[in-house]
SELUMFI-840687 format. One record per residue (C-alpha): x, y, z; residue number from 1; residue in three letters. Coordinates in Angstrom, 2 decimals, always signed. Example, Ala and Ser with C-alpha at 12.3 -4.5 7.8 and 13.67 -1.06 7.14 Angstrom:
BEGIN
<site xx="+12.30" yy="-4.50" zz="+7.80" num="1" residuo="ala"/>
<site xx="+13.67" yy="-1.06" zz="+7.14" num="2" residuo="ser"/>
***
This chain:
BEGIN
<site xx="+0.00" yy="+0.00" zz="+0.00" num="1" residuo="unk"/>
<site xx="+1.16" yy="+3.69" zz="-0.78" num="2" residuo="unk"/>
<site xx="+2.22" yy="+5.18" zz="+2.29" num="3" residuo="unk"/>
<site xx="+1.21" yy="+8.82" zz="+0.82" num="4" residuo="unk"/>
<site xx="-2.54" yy="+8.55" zz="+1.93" num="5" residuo="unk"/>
<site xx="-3.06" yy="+9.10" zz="+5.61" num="6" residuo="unk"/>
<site xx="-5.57" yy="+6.40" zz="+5.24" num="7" residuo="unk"/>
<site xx="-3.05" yy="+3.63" zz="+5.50" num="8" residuo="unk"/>
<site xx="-2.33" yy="+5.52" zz="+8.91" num="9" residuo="unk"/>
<site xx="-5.90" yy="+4.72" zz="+10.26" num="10" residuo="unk"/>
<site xx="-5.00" yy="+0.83" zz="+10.09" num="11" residuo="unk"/>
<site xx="-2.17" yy="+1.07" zz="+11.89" num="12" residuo="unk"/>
<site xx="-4.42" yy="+1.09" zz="+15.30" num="13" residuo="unk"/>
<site xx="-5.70" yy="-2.37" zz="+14.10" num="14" residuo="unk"/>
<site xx="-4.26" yy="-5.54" zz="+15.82" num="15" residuo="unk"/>
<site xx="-1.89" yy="-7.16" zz="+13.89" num="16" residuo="unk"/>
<site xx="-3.58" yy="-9.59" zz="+11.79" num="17" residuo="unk"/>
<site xx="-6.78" yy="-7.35" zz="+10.68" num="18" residuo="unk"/>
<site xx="-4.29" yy="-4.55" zz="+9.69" num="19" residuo="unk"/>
<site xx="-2.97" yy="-7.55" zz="+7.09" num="20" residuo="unk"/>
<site xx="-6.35" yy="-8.20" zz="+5.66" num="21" residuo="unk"/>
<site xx="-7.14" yy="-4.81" zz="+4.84" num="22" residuo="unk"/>
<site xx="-4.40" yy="-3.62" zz="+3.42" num="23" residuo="unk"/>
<site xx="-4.62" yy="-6.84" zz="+1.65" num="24" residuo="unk"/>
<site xx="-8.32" yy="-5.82" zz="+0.51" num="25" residuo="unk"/>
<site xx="-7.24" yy="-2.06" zz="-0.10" num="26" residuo="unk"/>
<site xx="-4.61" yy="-3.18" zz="-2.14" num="27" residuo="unk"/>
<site xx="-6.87" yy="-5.30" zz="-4.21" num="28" residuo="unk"/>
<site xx="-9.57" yy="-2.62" zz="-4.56" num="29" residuo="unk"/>
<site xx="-6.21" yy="+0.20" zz="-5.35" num="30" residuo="unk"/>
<site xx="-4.84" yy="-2.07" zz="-8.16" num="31" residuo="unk"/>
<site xx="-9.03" yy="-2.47" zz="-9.30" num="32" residuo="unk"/>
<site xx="-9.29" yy="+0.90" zz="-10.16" num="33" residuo="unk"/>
<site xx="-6.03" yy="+1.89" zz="-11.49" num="34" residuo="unk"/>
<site xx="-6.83" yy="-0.83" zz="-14.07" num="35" residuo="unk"/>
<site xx="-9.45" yy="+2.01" zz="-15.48" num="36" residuo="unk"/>
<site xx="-8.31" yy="+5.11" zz="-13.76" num="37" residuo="unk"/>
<site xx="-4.09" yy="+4.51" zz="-15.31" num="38" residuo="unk"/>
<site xx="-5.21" yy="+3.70" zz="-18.71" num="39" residuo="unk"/>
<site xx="-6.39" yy="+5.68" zz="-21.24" num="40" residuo="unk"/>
<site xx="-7.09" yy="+2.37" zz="-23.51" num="41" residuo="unk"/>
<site xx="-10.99" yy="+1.52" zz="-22.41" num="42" residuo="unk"/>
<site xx="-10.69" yy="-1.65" zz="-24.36" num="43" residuo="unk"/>
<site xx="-7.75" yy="-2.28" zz="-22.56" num="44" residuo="unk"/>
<site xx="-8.90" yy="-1.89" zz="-19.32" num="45" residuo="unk"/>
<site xx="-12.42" yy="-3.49" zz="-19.62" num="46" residuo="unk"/>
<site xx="-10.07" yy="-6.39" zz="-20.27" num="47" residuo="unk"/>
<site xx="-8.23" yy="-5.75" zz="-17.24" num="48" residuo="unk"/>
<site xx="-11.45" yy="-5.73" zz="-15.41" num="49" residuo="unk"/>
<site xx="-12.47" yy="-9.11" zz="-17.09" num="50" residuo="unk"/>
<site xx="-8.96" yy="-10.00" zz="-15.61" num="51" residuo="unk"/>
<site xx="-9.76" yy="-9.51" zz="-12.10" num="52" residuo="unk"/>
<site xx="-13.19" yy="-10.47" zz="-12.11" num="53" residuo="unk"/>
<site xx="-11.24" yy="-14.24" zz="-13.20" num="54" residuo="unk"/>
<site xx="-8.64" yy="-13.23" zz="-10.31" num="55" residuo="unk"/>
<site xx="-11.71" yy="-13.03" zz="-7.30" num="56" residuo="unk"/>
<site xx="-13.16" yy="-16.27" zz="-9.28" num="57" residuo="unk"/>
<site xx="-9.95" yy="-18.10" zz="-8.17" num="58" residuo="unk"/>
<site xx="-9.60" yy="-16.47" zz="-4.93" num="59" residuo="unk"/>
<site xx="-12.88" yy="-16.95" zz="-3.81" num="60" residuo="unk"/>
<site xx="-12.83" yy="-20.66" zz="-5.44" num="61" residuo="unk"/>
<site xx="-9.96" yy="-21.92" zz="-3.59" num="62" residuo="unk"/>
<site xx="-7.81" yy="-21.36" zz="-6.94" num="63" residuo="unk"/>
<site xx="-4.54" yy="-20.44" zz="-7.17" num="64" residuo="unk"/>
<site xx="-4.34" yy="-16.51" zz="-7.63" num="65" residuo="unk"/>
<site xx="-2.53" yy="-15.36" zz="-10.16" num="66" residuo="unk"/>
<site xx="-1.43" yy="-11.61" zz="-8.79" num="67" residuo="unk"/>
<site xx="+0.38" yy="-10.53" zz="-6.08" num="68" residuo="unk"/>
<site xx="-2.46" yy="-8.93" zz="-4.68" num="69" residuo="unk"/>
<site xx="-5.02" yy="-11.79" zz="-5.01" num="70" residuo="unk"/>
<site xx="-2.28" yy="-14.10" zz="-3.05" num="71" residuo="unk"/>
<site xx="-2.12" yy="-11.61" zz="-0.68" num="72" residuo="unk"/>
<site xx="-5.50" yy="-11.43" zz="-0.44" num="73" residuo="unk"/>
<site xx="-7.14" yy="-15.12" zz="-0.50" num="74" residuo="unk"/>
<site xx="-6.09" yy="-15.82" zz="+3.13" num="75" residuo="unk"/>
<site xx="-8.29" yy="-13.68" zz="+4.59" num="76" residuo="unk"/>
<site xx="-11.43" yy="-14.53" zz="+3.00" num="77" residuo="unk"/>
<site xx="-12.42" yy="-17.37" zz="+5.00" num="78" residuo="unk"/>
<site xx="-10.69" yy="-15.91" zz="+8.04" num="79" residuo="unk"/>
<site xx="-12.65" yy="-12.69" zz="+8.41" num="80" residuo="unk"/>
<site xx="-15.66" yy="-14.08" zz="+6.29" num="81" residuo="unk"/>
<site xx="-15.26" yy="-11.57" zz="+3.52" num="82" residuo="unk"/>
<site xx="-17.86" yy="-11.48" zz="+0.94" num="83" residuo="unk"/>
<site xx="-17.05" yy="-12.02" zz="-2.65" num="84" residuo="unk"/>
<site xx="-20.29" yy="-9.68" zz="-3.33" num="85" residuo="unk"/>
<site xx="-18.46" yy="-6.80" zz="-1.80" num="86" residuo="unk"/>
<site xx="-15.40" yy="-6.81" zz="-4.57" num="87" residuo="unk"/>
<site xx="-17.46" yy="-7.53" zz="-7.25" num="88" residuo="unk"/>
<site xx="-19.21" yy="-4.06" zz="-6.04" num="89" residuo="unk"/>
<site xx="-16.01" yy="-2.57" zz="-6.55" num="90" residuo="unk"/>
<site xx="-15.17" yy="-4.04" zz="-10.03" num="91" residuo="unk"/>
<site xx="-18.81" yy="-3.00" zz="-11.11" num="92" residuo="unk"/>
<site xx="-18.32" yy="+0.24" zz="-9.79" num="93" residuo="unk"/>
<site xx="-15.17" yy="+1.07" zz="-11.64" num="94" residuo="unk"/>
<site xx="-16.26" yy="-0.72" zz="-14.51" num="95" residuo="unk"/>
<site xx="-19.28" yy="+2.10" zz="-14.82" num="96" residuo="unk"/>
<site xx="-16.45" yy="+4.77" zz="-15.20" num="97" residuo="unk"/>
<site xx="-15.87" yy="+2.90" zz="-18.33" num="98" residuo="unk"/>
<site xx="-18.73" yy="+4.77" zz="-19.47" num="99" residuo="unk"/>
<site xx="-19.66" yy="+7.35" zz="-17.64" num="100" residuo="unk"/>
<site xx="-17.22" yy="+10.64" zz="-16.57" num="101" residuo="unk"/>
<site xx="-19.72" yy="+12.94" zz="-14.87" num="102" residuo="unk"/>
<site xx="-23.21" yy="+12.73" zz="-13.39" num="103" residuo="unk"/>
<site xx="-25.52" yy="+15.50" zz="-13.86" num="104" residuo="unk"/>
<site xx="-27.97" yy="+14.62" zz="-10.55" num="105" residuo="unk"/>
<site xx="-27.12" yy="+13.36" zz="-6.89" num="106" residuo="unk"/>
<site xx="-29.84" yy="+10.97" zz="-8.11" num="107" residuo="unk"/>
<site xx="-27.61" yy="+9.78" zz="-10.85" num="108" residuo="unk"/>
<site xx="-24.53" yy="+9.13" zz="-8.61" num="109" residuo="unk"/>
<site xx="-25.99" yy="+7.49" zz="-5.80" num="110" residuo="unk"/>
<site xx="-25.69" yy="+4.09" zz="-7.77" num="111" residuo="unk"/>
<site xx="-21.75" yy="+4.87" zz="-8.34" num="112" residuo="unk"/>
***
């Protein structure tokens, strides 16, 4: 995780084995939406998305991840219960910036 958010700072008050998991989950969710937000290819990085959704298939399944972050990540799951439905939140919600830039209503956004 990038130390230049103070975020990362907030886990640090976690015991030691919780502050793992989520920086193991914000990592995940960071490398997510740099996959849309770092390229200016949209083809490209619906792929990517494609990619990951395949990556939380195999974490989630008991497969062998095939990123850092998913191997970092795949220990916790069953350990703090995490819920698959929860990333695939995340993927859906970067995915929509695939397509959409701005949102003219609060009404509009509240999906995002």
């Amino acid at each position: 995780m990038a130390r230049k958010t103070s975020f990362y700072y907030s886990f640090l008050v976690l015991p030691a084995q919780q502050r793992r998991a989520i920086v193991a989950v914000w990592d995940l969710c960071r490398a997510v939406d740099d996959a849309v937000d770092e390229n200016p290819d949209r083809a490209a990085a619906a792929r990517t998305l494609r990619a990951w959704r395949d990556e939380l298939d195999r974490c989630f399944g008991g497969g062998l991840p095939e990123t850092a972050q998913g191997r970092r990540l795949q220990p916790y799951i069953r350990e703090f219960g995490l819920p698959k439905e929860a990333f695939e939140d995340v993927i859906d919600g970067v995915a929509m910036d695939l397509e959409t830039t701005r949102y003219e209503t609060f009404e509009n956004l509240r999906e995002y």
